[in-house]
C-alpha positions as CSV (number, residue, x, y, z in Angstrom):
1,X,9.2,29.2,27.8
2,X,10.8,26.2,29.8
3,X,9.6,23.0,27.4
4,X,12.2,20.9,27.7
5,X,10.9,19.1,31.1
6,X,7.7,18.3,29.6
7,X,9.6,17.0,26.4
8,X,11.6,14.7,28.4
9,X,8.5,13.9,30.4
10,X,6.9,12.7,27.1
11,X,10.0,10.9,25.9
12,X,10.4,8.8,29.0
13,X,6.4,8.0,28.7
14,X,6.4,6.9,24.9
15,X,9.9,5.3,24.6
16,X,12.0,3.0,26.5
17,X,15.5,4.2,27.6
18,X,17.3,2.1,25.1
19,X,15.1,3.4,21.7
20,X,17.0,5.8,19.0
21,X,13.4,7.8,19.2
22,X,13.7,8.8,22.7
23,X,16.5,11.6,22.1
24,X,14.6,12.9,19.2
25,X,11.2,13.4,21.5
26,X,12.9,14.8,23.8
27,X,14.6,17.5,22.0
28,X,12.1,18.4,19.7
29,X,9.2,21.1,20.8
30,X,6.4,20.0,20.1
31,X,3.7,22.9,21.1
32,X,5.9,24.6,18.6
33,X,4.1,22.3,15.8
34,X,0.6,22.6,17.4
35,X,0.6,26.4,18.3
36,X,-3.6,26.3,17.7
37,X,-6.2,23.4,18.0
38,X,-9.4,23.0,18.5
39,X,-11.2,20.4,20.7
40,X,-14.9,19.1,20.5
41,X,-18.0,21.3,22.2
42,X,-21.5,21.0,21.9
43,X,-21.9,23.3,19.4
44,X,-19.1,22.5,17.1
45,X,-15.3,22.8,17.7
46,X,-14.0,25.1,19.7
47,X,-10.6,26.9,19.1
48,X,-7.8,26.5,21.9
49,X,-4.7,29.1,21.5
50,X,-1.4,28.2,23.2
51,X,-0.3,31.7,23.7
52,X,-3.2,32.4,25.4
53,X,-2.3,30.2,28.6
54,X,1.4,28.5,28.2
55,X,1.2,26.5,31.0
56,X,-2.0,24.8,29.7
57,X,-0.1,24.8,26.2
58,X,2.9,23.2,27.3
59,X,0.3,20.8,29.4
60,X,-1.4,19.3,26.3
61,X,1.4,19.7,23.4
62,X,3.1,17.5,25.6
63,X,0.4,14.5,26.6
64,X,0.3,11.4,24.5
65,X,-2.6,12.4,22.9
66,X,-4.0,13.6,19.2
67,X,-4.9,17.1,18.6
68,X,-7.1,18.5,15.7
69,X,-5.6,21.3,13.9
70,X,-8.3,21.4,11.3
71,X,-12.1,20.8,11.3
72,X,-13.8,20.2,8.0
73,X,-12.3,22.8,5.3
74,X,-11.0,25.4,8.5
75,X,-7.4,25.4,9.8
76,X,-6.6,25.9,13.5
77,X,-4.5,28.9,12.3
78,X,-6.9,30.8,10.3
79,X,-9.6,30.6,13.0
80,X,-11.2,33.2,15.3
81,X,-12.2,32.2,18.8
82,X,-16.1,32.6,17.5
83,X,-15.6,30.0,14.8
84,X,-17.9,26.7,15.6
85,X,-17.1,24.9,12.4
86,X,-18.6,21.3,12.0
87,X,-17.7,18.4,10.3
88,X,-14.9,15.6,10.8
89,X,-11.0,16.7,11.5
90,X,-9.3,17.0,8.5
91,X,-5.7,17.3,10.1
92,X,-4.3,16.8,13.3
93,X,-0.6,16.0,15.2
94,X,-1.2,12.5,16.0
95,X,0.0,11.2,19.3
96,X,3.4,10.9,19.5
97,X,3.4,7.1,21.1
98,X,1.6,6.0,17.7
99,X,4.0,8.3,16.0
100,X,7.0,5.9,17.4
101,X,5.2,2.8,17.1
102,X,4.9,3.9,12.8
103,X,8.2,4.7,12.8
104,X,9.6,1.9,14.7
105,X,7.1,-0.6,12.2
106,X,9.6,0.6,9.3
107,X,12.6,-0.5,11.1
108,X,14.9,2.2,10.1
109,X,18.5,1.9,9.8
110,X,21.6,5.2,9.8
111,X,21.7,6.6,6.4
112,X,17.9,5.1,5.2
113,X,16.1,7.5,3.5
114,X,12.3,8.2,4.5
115,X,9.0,9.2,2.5
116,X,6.5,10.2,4.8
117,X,2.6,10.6,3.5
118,X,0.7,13.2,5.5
119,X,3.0,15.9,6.5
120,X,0.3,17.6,8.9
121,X,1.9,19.4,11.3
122,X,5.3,18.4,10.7
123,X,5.9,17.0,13.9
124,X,5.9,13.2,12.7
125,X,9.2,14.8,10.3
126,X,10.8,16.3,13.2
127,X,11.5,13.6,14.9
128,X,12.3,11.7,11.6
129,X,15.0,14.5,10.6
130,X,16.6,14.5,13.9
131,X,16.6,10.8,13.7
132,X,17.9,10.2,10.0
133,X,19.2,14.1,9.3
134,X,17.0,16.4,7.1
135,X,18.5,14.9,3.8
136,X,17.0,12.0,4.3
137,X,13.8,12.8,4.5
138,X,10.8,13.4,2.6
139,X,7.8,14.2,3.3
140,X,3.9,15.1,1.5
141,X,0.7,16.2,2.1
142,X,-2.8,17.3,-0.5
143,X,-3.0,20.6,1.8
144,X,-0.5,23.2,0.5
145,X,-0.9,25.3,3.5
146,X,-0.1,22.1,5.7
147,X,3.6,21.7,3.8
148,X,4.3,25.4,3.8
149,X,3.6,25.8,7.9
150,X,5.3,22.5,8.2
151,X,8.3,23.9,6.2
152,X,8.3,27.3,8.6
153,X,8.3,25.6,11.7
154,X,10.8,22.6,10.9
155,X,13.3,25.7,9.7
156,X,12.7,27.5,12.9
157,X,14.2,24.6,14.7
158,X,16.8,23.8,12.0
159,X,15.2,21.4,10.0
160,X,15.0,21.0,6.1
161,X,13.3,17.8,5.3
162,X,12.3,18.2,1.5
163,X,8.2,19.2,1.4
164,X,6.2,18.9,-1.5
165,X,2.2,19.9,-1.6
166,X,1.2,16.5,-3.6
167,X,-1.8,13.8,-3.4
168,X,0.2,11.0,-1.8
169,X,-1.5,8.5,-3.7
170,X,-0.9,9.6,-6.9
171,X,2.4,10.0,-8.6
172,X,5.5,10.7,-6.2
173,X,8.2,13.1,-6.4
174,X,10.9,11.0,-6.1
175,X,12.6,9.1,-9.0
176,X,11.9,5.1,-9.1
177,X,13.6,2.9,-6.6
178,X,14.9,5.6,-4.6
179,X,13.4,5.3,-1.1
180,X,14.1,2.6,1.7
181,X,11.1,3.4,3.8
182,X,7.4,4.7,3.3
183,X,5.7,5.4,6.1
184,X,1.7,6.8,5.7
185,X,0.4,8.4,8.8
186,X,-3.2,8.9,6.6
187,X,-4.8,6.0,5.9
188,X,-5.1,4.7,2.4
189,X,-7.3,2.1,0.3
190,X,-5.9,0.5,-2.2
191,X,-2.6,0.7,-1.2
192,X,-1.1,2.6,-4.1
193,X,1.3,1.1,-7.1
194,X,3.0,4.5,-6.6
195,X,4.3,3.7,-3.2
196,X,5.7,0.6,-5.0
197,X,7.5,2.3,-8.0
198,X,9.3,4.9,-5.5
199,X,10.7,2.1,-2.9
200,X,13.7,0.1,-3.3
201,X,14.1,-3.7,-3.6
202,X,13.8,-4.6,0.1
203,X,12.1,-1.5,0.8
204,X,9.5,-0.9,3.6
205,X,6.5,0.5,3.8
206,X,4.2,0.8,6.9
207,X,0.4,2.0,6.3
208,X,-3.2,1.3,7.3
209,X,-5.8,0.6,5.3
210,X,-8.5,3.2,5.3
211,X,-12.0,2.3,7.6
212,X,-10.0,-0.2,9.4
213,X,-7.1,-0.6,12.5
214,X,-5.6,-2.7,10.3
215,X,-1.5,-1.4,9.8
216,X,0.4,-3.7,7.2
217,X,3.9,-3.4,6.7
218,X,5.5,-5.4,3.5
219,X,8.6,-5.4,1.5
220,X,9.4,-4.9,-1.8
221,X,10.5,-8.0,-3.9
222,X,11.9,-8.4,-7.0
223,X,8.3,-8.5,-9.2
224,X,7.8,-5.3,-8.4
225,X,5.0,-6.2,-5.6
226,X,5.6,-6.4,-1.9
227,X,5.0,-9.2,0.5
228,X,4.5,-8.3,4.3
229,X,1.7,-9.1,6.8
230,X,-0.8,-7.1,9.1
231,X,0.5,-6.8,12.1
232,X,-1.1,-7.5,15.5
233,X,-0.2,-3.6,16.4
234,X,-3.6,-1.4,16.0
235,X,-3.6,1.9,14.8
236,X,-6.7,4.7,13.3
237,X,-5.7,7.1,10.8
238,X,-7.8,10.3,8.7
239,X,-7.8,8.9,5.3
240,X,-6.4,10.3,2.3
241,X,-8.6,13.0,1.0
242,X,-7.5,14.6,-2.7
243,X,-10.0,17.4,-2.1
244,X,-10.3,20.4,0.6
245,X,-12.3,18.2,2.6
246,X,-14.3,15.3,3.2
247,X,-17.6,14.3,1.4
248,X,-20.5,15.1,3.3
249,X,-22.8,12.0,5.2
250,X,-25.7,11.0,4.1
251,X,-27.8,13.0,6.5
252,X,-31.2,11.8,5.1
253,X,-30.7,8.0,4.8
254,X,-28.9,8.4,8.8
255,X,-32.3,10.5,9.1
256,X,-34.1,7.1,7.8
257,X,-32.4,5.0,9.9
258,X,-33.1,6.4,13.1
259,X,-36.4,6.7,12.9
260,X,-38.3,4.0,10.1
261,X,-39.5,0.9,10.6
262,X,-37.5,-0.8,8.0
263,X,-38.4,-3.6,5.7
264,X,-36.8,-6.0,7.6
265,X,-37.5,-6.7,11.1
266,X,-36.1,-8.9,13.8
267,X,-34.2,-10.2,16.9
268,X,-31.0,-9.9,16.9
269,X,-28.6,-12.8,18.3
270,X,-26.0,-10.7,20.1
271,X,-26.5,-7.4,22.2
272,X,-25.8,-4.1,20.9
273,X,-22.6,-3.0,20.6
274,X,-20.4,0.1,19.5
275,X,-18.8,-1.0,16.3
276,X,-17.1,2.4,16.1
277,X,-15.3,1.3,19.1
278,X,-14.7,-1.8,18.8
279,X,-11.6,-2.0,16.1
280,X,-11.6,-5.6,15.4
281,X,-15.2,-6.0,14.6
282,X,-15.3,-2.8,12.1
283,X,-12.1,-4.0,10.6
284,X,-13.3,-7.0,9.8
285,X,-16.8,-5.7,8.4
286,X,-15.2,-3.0,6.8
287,X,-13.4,-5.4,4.5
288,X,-16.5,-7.4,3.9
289,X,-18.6,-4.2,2.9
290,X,-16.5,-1.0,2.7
291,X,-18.0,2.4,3.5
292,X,-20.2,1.8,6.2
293,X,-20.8,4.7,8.3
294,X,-21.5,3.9,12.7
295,X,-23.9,5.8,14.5
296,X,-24.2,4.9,18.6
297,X,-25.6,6.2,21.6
298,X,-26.4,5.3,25.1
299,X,-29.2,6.4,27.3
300,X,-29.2,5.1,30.7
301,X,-29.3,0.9,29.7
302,X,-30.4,1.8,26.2
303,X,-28.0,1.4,23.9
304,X,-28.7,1.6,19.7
305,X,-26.8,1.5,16.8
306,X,-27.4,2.7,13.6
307,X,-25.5,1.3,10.4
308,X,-25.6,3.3,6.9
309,X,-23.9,2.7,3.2
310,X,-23.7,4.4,0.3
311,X,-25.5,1.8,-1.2
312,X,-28.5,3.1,0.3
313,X,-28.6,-0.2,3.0
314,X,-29.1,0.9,6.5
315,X,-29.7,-0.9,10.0
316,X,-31.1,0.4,13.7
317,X,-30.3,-2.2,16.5
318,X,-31.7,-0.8,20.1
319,X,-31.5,-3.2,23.2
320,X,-31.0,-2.7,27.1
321,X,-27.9,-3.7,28.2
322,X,-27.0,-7.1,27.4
323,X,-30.4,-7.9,26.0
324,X,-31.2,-9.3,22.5
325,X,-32.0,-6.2,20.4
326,X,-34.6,-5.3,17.8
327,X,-33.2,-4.8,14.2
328,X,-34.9,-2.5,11.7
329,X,-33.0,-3.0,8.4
330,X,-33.3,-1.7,5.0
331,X,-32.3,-1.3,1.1
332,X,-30.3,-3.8,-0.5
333,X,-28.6,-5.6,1.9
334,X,-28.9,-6.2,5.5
335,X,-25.9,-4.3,7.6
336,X,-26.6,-5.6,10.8
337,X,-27.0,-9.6,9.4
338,X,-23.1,-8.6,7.8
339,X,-22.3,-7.5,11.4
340,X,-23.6,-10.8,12.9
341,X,-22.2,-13.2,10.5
342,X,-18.7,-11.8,12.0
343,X,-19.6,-12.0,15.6
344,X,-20.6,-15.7,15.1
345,X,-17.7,-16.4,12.9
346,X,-15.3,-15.1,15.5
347,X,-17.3,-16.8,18.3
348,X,-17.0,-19.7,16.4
349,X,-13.0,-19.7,15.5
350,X,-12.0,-17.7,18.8
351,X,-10.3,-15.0,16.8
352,X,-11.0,-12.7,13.7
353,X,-8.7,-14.4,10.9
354,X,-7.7,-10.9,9.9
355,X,-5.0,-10.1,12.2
356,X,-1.7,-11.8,11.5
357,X,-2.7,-12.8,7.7
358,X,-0.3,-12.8,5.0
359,X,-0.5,-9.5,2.4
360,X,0.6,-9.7,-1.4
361,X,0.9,-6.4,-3.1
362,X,0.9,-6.6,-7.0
363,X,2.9,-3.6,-8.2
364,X,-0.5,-2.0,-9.4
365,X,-1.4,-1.5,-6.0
366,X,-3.9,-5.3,-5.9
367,X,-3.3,-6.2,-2.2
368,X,-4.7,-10.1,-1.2
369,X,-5.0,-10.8,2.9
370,X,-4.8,-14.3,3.3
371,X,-4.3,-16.5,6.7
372,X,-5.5,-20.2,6.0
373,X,-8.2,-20.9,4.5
374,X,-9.7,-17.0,4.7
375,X,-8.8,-14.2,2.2
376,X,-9.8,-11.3,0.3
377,X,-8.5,-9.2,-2.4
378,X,-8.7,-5.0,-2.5
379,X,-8.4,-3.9,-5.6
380,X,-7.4,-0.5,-6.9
C-alpha cells in the first residue's frame, strides 16, 4: 500500500517546513495505528475496517481529524461489523495537528526524555520516538490491551518506546526526578503530585484540565511545585478513567430535565446557546461547578438546552433563535443562573479571566489559577 503521499500530505498540512515534527509525520504510517474505528450512526457506533477499502483507509488515517478506536468498554479490534455499542469513546488517535501542537507546548530539546500519559493508539509515541529515539521515551495508559497493541505496532515499524499498563495518575514508573517532559494527551483533574515527583527541576509538563479546553503548561521549581500558566491554545481531551469505562449519566434526572416544570421559573437574559460548543463558556462554568453534564438540540429556530449535576441541580433553557428563553430549573442550585453570571461577567470585562492566568502547583497536586484580581484553587 502506497502511504507515504498521504503522509507527506498530512505533514505539510499540520506542520510548517521548518518544524522537527514534520519529518516524523511524514514518515510514520499512521493507518498502521488505526487499522479499525468506528464512527457515530443512529443507532450506535458503527465499525469501519481499513482492509476492507484501502483507499478510503489511507483517505481518513491520513485527515487531520480524531478517530474512535473504542466505544464505551468495546475496542475497535475486538468488534464485529454487527456491533452497535453505545456510550462515550473511551480511546481514540487524536488528530495529529493537536498531537504537534502538545508536543510542541513541551518544547522539547535532542536528548530530553519524554513521559507520555494515554498511550492509546501509540501514534502520539511514534512520532515522539522518531523525534527523541525510542530510549527516550515513555509512555502509559489504564487499558492493558491499549499498551500491548501500541507495543506491536510501534515494533513493526522499529520502535521501542518503554510501555507500561499503569493509572497515569497514580504512582509512575519512573524513579524521582527523572523526566524532562510530561506530556498528558487525557485530560486530568487535579493535576497529579505524581507528575511532579517524576519531573526534573525545570521540567515541563503540558496537560488539560478535565471538563474544560483549558491546557496548562508549568515548570518544575525548586519547592517541589510547578509554576506555569494556561495558555491561550485550546484543546479537548477524554479524561482519565481508572476503570474499564466511564460512569454511566444520569438518565433519569436528564429524563427530569427535559420534561418538568421545575421549581424555578423564569426569563432568561441571554439566548440560548450550546455550552458544549462553546469552550470558553464551559471552561469557565466548569471551574465554578465541576461535573455539569450539556444537553442541546435544535429544531428549526428552536433551540434548548438542558444542564444536569450530580448534585441533583438541573436546568432547561428553550428559546427561538435569538430570543430571551424560558428557564425551568431545579434542586439545589440554579445551573443556568451559574451559566448567566459568566456571560454577564465576561460581557462586562470583555474577556473570560481564565485564559492567560498564572497556575501554582503545590507538589501534592493543589493547582491555584490566578490573573488579577480573579482566582480559584483545585484541590486534589
Amino acid at each position: 500500500m502506497k502511504w507515504e503521499p498521504h503522509a507527506a500530505s498530512l505533514a505539510h498540512e499540520v506542520t510548517h517546513r521548518a518544524s522537527r515534527w514534520r519529518e516524523p509525520i511524514a514518515t510514520v504510517p499512521r493507518h498502521l495505528f488505526v487499522p479499525r474505528w468506528w464512527r457515530r450512526a443512529r443507532t450506535g457506533w458503527e465499525l469501519h475496517v481499513g482492509a476492507d477499502n484501502e483507499q478510503h483507509w489511507l483517505d481518513v488515517a491520513y485527515r487531520d481529524t480524531s478517530l474512535i478506536t473504542r466505544a464505551g468498554p468495546l475496542h475497535a479490534d475486538h468488534a464485529s461489523p454487527a456491533d452497535r455499542p453505545i456510550g462515550r469513546p473511551t480511546s481514540s488517535a487524536t488528530l495529529p495537528s493537536l498531537v504537534v501542537r502538545m508536543l510542541q507546548h513541551a518544547r522539547l530539546d535532542d536528548g530530553d526524555s519524554l513521559l507520555h500519559i494515554g498511550t492509546g493508539s501509540g501514534y502520539t509515541d511514534a512520532l515522539a520516538a522518531r523525534r527523541l529515539g525510542s530510549g527516550q521515551v515513555t509512555s502509559v495508559d489504564v487499558d492493558p490491551y491499549l499498551v500491548e497493541s501500541a507495543g506491536v505496532r510501534l515494533a513493526d515499524i522499529g520502535l521501542r518506546p518503554t510501555l507500561v499498563a499503569t493509572d497515569g495518575t497514580g504512582p509512575l514508573p519512573l524513579p524521582p526526578g527523572s523526566t524532562d517532559r510530561i506530556v498528558s494527551t487525557v485530560a486530568v483533574r487535579p493535576i497529579p503530585g505524581s507528575w511532579l515527583t517524576a519531573l526534573c527541576l525545570g521540567g515541563r509538563l503540558v496537560t488539560t484540565l478535565a471538563g474544560t479546553s483549558l491546557l496548562i503548561t508549568a515548570e518544575k521549581d525548586e519547592d517541589g511545585g510547578a509554576f506555569g500558566r494556561v495558555e491561550w491554545d485550546r484543546a479537548g481531551f477524554m479524561h482519565t478513567r481508572s476503570g474499564n469505562n466511564y460512569p454511566a449519566g444520569d438518565d433519569e434526572l436528564l429524563a427530569t430535565a427535559r420534561h418538568h416544570d421545575g421549581e424555578d421559573l423564569s426569563t432568561g437574559p441571554f439566548p440560548v446557546v450550546d455550552v458544549a460548543s462553546a469552550w470558553d463558556l464551559a471552561s469557565m462554568l466548569d471551574l465554578i461547578a465541576p461535573g455539569i453534564e450539556h444537553d442541546y438540540r435544535e429544531d428549526d429556530e428552536q433551540r434548548t438546552a438542558l444542564m444536569t449535576h450530580p448534585d441533583g441541580s438541573w436546568a432547561r433553557a428553550t428559546g427561538r433563535g435569538t430570543d430571551r428563553p424560558t428557564v425551568h430549573q431545579g434542586g439545589p442550585r440554579r445551573l443556568w443562573d451559574l451559566l448567566d453570571q459568566v456571560r454577564n461577567d465576561w460581557l462586562a470585562s470583555g474577556e473570560l479571566p481564565v485564559r492567560g492566568a498564572h497556575v501554582f502547583i503545590k507538589p501534592d497536586g493543589t493547582t491555584l489559577l490566578a490573573r488579577g484580581d480573579w482566582h480559584t484553587k483545585i484541590s486534589p
